[in-house]
C-alpha positions in Angstrom: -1.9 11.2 23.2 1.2 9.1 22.2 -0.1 6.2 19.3 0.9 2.8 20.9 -0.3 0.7 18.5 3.0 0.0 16.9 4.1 -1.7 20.4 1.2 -4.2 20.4 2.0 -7.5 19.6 3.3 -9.3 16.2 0.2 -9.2 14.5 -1.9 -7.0 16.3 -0.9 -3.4 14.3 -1.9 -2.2 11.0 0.8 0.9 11.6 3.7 -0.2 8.9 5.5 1.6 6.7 6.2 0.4 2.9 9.6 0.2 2.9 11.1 3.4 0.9 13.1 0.7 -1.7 9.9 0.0 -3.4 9.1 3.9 -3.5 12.5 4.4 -5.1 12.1 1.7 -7.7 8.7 3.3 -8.6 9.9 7.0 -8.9 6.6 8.2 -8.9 4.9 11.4 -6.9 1.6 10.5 -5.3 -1.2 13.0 -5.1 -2.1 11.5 -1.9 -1.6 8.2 0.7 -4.8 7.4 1.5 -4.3 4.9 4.4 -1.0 6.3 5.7 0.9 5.0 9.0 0.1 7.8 11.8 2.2 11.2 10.9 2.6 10.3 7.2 5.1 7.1 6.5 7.4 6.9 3.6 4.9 7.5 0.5 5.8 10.5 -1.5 3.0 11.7 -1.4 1.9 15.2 -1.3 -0.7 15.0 1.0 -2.0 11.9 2.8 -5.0 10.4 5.3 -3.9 8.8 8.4 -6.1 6.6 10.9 -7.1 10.0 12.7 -7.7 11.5 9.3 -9.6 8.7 7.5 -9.0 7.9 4.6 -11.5 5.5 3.7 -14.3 8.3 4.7 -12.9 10.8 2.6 -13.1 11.6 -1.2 -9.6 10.5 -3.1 -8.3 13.1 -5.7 -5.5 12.3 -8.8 -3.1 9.8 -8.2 -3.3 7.5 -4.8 -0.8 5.3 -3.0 -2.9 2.6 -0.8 -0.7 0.4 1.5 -4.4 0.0 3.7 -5.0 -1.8 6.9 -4.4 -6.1 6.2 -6.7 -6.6 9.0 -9.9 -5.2 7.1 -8.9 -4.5 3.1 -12.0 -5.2 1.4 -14.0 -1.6 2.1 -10.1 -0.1 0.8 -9.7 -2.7 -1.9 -13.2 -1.8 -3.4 -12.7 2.0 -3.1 -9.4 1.6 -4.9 -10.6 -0.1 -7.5 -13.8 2.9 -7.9 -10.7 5.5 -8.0 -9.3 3.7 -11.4 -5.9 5.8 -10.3 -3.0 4.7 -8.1 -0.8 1.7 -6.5 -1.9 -0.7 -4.0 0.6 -2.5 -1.9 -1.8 -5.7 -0.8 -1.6 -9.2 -0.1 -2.5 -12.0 -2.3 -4.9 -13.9 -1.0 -8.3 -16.1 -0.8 -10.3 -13.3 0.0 -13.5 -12.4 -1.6 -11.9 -9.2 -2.7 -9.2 -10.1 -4.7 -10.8 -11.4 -7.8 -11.7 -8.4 -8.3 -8.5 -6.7 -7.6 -6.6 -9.3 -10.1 -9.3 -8.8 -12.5 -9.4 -4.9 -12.9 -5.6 -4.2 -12.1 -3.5 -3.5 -15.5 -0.6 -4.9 -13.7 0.5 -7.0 -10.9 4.0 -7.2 -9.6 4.6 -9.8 -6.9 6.6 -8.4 -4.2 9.7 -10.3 -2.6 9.3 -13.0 -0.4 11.5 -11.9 2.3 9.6 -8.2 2.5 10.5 -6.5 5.5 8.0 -3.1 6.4 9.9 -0.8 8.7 8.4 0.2 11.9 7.1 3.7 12.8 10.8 3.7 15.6 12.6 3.5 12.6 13.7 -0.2 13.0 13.0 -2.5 10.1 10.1 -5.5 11.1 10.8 -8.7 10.7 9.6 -10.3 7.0 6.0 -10.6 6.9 4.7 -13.8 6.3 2.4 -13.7 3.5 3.1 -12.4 0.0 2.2 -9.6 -0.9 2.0 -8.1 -4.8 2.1 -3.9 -6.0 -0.7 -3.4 -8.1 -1.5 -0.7 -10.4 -4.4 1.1 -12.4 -3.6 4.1 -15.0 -0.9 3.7 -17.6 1.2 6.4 -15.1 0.9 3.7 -12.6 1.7 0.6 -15.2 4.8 2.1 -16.6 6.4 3.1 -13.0 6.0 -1.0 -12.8 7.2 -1.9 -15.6 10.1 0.3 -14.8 10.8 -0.3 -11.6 12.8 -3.4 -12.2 11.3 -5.2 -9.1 10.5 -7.8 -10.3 8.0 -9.7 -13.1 4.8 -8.3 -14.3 1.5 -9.8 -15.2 
């Protein structure tokens, strides 16, 4: 069965790829994507979870990239944090959740403004609305930031 969910509606899909810039700027391996776009996305990653897989049901192992679904974070966001190991590409927000994520994350790195995921046809969305922010846990994780040159870190 073909996934449609990419053709729903601004709004209505959780299927977005990060866009591989920020991978590049990172120059890190993941062990595994945990919340991948169906067939994989752009982490590199060497093994990953998709929506058919689930990721948030399964056990996490060594380094993680989390780019989870902005529709329901907090279940991901907590997990993530339990791991101790990885990058999350999330929003910033009002949400219950991110206190915590700002508290426990050794850095934070705001994204762009003007961030623009790329769709799983290969066409580039337009940029979201919301600000989002990279943020890491492991010194692995904190020094690919503070390399990466994309921007300022807290």
């Amino acid at each position: 069965m073909t996934n449609t969910n990419h053709l729903k509606p601004k709004g209505q899909s959780d299927e977005h790829y990060t866009p591989k810039s920020i991978f590049s700027a990172l120059n890190v391996v993941f062990d595994l994507d945990v919340a991948a776009p169906s067939g994989g996305g752009n982490a590199p990653a060497l093994h990953y979870f998709d929506k058919e897989s689930d990721g948030l049901s399964n056990q996490w192992w060594g380094n993680v990239w989390m780019n989870p679904p902005y529709s329901q974070p907090t279940a991901w966001v907590e997990k993530f944090l339990d791991h101790k190991q990885g990058i999350a590409l999330l929003p910033i927000t009002r949400g219950k959740w991110w206190d915590r994520l700002w508290n426990e994350s050794g850095a934070i790195l705001p994204t762009i403004y003007n961030l623009k995921f790329e769709r799983p046809d290969g066409l580039v969305a337009k940029p979201i609305v919301f600000r989002t922010a990279l943020y890491a846990i492991g010194e692995t994780n904190i020094t690919a930031l503070k390399m990466s040159n994309l921007g300022r870190i807290r």
